[in-house]
N, CA, C and O atoms as a Tinker XYZ file with bonds, in Angstrom:
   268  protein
     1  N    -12.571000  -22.922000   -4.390000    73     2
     2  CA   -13.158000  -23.705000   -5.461000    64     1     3
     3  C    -14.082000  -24.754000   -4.862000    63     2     4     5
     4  O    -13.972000  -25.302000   -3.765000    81     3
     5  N    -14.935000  -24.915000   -5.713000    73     3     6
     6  CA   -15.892000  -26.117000   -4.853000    64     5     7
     7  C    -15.779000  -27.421000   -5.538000    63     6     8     9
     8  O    -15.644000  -27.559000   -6.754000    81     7
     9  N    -15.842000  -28.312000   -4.712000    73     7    10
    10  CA   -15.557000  -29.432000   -5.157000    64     9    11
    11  C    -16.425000  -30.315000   -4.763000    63    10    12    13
    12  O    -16.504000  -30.980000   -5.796000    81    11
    13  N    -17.197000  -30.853000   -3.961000    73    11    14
    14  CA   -18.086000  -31.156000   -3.645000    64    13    15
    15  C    -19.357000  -30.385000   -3.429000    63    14    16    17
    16  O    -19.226000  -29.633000   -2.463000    81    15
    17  N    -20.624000  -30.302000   -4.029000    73    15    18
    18  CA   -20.660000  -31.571000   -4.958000    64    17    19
    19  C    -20.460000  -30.911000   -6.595000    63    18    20    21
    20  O    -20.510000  -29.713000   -6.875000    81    19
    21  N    -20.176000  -32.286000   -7.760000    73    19    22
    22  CA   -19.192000  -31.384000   -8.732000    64    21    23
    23  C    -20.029000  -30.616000   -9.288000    63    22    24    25
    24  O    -21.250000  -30.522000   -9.166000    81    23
    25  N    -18.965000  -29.832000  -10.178000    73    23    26
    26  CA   -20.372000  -28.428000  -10.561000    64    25    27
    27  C    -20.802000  -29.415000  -11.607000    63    26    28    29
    28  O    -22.024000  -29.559000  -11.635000    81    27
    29  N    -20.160000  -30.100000  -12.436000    73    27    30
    30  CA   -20.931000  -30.336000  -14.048000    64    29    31
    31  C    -22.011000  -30.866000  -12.865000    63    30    32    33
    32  O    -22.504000  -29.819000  -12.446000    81    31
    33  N    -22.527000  -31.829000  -12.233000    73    31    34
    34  CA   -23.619000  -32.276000  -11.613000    64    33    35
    35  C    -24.465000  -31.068000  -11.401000    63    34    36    37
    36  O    -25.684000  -31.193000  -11.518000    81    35
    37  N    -23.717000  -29.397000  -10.968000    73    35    38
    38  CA   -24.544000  -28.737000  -10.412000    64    37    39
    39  C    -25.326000  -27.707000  -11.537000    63    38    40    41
    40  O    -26.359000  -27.038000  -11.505000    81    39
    41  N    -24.251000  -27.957000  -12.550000    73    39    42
    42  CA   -24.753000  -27.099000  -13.846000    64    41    43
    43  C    -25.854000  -28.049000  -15.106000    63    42    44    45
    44  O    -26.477000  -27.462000  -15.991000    81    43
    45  N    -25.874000  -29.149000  -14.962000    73    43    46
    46  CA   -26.395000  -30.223000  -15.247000    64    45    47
    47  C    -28.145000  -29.296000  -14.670000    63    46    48    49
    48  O    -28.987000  -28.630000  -15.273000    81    47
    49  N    -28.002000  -29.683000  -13.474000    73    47    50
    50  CA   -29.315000  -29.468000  -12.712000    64    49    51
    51  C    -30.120000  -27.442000  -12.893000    63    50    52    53
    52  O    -31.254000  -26.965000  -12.860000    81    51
    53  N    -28.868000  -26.950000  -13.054000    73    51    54
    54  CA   -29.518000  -25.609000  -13.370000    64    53    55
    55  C    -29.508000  -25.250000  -14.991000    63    54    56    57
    56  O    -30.319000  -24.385000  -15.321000    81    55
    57  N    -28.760000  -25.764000  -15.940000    73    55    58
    58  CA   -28.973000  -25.512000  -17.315000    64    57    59
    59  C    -27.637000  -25.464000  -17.795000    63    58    60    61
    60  O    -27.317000  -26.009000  -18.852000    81    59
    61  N    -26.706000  -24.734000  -16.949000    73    59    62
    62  CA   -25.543000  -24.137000  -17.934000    64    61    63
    63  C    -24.546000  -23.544000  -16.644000    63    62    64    65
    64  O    -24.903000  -23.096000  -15.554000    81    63
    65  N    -23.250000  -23.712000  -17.168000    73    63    66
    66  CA   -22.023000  -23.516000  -15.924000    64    65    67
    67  C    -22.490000  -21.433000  -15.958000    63    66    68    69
    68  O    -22.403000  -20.907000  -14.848000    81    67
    69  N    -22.757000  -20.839000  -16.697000    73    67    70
    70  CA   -23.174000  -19.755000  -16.667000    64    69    71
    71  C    -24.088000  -19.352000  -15.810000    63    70    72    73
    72  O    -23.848000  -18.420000  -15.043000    81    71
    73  N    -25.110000  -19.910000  -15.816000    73    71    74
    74  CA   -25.961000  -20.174000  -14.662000    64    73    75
    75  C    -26.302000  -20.586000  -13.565000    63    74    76    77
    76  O    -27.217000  -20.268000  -12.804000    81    75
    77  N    -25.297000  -21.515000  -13.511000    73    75    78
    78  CA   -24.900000  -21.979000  -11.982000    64    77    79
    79  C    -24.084000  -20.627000  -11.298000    63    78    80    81
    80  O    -24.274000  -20.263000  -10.137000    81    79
    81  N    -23.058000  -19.903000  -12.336000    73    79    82
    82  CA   -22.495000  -19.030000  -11.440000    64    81    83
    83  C    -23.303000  -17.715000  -10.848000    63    82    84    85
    84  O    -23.173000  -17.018000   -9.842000    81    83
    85  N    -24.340000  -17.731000  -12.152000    73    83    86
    86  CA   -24.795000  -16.401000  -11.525000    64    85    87
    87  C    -26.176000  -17.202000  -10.599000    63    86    88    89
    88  O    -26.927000  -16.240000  -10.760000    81    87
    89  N    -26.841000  -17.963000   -9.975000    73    87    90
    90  CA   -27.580000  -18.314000   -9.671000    64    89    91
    91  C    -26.397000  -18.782000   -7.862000    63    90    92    93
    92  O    -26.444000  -18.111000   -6.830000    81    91
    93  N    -25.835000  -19.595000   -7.999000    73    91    94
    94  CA   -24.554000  -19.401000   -6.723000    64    93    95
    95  C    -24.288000  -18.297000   -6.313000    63    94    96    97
    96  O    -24.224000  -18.086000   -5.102000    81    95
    97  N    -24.059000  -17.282000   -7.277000    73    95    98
    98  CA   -23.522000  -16.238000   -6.715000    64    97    99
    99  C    -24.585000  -14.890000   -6.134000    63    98   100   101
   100  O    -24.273000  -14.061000   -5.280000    81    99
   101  N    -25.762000  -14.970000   -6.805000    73    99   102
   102  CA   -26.721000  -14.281000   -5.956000    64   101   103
   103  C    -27.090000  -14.485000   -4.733000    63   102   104   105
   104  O    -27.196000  -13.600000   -3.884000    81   103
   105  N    -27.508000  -16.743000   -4.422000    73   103   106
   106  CA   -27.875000  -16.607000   -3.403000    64   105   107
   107  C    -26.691000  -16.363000   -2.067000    63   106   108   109
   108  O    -27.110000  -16.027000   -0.960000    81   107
   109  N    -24.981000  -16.603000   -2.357000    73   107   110
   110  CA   -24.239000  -16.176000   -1.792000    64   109   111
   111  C    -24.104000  -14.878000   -0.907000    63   110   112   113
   112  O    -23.856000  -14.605000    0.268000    81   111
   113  N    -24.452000  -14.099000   -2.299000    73   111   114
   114  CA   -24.300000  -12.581000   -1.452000    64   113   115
   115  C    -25.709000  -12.558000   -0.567000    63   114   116   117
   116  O    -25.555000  -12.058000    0.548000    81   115
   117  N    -26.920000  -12.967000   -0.842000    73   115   118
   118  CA   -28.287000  -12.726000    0.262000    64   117   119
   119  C    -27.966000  -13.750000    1.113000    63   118   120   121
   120  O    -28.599000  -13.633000    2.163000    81   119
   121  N    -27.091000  -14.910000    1.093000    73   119   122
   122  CA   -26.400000  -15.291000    2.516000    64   121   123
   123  C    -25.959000  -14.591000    3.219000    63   122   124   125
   124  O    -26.277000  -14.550000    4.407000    81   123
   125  N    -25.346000  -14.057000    2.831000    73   123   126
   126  CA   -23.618000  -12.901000    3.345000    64   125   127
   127  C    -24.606000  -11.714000    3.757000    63   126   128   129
   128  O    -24.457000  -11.383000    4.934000    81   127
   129  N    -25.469000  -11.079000    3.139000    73   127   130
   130  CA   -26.522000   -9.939000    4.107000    64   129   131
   131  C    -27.412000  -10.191000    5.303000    63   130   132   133
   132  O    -27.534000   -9.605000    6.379000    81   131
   133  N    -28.084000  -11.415000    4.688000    73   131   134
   134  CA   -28.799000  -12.039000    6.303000    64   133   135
   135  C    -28.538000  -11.946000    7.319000    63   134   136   137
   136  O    -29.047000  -11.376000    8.285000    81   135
   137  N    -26.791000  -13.144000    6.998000    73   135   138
   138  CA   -25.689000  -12.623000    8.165000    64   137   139
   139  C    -25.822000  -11.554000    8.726000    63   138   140   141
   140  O    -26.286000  -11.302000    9.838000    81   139
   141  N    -25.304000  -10.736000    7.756000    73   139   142
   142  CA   -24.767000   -9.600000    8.238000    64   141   143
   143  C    -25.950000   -9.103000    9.385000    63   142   144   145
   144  O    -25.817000   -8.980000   10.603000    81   143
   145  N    -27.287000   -8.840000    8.433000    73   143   146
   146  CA   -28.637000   -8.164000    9.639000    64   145   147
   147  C    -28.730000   -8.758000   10.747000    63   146   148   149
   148  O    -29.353000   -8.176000   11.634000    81   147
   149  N    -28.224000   -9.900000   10.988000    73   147   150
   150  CA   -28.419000  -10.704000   12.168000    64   149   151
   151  C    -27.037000  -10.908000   13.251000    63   150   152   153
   152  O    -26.872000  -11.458000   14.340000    81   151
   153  N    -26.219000  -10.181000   12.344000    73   151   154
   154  CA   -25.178000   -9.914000   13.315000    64   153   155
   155  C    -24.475000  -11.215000   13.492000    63   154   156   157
   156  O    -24.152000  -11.394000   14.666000    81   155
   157  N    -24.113000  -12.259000   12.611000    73   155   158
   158  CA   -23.202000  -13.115000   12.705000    64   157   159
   159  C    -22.244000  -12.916000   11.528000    63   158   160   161
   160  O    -22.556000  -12.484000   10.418000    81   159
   161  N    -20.915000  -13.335000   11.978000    73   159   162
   162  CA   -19.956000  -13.090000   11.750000    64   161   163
   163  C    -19.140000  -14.461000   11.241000    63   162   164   165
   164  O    -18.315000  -14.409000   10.329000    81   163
   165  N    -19.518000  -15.836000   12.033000    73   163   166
   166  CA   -18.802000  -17.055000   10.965000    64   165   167
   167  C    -20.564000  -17.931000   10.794000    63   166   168   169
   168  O    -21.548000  -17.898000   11.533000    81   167
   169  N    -20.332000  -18.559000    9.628000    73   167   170
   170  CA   -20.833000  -19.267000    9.439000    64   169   171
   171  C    -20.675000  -20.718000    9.882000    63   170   172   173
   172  O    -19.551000  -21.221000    9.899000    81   171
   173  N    -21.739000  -21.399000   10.234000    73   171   174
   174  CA   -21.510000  -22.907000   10.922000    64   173   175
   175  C    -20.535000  -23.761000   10.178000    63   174   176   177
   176  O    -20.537000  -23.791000    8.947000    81   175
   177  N    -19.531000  -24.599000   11.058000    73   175   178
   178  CA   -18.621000  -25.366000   10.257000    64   177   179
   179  C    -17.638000  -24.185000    9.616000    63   178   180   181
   180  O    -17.025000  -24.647000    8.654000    81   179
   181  N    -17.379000  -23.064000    9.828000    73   179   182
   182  CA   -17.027000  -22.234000    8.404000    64   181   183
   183  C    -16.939000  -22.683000    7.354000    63   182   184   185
   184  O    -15.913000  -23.081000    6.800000    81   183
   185  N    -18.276000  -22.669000    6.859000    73   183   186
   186  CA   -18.737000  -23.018000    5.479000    64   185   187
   187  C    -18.445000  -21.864000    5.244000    63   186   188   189
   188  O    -18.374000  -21.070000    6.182000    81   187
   189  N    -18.076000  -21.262000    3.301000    73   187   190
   190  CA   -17.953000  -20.316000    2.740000    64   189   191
   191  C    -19.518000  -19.990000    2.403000    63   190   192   193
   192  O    -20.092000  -21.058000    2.190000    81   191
   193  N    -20.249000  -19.066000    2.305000    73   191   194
   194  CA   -21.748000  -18.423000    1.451000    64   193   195
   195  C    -21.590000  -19.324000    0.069000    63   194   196   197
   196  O    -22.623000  -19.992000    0.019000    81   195
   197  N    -21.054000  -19.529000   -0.669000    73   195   198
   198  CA   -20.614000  -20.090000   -2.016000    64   197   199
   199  C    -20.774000  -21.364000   -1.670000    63   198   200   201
   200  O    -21.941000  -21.703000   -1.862000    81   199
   201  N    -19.958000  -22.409000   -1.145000    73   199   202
   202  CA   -20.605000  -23.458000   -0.678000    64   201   203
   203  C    -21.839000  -23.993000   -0.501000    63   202   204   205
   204  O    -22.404000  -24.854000   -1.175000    81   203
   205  N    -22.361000  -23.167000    0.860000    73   203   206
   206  CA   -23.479000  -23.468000    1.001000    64   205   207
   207  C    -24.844000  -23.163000   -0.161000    63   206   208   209
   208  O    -25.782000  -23.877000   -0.517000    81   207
   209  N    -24.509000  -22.034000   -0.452000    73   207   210
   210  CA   -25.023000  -22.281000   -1.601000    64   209   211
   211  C    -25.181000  -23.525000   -2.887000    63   210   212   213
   212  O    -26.260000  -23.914000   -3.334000    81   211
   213  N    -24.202000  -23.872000   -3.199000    73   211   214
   214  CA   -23.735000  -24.912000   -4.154000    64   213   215
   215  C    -24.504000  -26.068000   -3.837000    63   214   216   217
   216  O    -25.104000  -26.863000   -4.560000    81   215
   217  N    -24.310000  -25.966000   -2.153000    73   215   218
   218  CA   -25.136000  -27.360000   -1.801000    64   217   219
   219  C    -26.511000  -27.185000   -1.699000    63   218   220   221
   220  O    -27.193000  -28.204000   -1.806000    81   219
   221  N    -27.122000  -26.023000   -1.500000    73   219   222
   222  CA   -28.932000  -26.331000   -1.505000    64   221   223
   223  C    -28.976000  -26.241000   -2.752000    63   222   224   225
   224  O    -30.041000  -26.783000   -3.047000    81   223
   225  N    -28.303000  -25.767000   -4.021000    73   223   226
   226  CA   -28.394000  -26.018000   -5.781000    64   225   227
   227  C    -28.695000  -27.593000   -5.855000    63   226   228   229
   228  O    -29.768000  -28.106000   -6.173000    81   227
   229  N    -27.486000  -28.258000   -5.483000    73   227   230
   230  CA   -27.353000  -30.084000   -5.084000    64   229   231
   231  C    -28.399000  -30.354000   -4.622000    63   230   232   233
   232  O    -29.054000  -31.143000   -5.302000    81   231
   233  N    -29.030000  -29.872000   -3.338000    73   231   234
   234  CA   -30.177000  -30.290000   -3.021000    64   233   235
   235  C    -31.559000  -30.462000   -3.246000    63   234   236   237
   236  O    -32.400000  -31.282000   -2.878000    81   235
   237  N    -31.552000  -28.994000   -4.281000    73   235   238
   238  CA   -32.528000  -29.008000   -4.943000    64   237   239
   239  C    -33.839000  -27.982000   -4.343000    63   238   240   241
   240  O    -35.019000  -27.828000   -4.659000    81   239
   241  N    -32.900000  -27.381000   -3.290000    73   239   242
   242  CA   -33.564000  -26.519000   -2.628000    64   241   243
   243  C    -33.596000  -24.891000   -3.348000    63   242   244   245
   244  O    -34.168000  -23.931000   -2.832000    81   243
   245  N    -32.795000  -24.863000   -4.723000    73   243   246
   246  CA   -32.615000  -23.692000   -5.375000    64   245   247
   247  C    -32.831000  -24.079000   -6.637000    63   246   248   249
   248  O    -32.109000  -24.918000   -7.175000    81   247
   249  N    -33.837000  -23.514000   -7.235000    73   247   250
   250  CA   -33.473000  -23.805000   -8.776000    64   249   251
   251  C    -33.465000  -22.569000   -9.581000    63   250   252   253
   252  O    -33.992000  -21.631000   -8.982000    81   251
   253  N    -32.924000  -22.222000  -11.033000    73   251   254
   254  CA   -33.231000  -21.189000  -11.878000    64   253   255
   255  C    -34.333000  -20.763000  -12.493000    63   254   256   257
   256  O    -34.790000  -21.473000  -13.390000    81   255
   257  N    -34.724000  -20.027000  -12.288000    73   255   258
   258  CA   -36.112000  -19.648000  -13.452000    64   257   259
   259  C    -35.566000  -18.669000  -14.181000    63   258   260   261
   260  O    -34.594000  -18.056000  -13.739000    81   259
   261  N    -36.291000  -18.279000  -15.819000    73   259   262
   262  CA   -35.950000  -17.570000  -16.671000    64   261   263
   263  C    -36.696000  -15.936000  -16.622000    63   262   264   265
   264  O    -37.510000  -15.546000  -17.459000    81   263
   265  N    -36.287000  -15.263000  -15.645000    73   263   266
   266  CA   -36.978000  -13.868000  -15.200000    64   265   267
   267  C    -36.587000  -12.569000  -16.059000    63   266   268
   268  O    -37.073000  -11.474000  -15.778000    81   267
């Protein structure tokens, strides 16, 4: 579960807790493949893909568009 930083803050910033999940959860899995092509196996800190995700949402480094 993520807890930092909170989701209402993170769903706030993308539109809707619906959208935070599917917008988290895409860029998660193209975390988790990158990895994979590049042949790493933990992530720094073992951060979870989901996490880190969550946090460039927070950061503002991800946002939703309506596609």
């Amino acid at each position: 579960m993520i807890h930092k930083p909170p989701i209402d803050e993170l769903a706030e910033k993308i539109g809707s807790k619906y959208a935070l999940c599917v917008v988290a959860s895409k860029r998660a899995r193209q975390l988790m493949e990158q990895a994979q092509n590049q042949g790493i196996t933990d992530f720094p800190d073992n951060e979870k893909p989901l996490s880190i995700a969550a946090q460039e949402i927070y950061d503002g480094k991800l946002v939703a568009t309506n596609d």
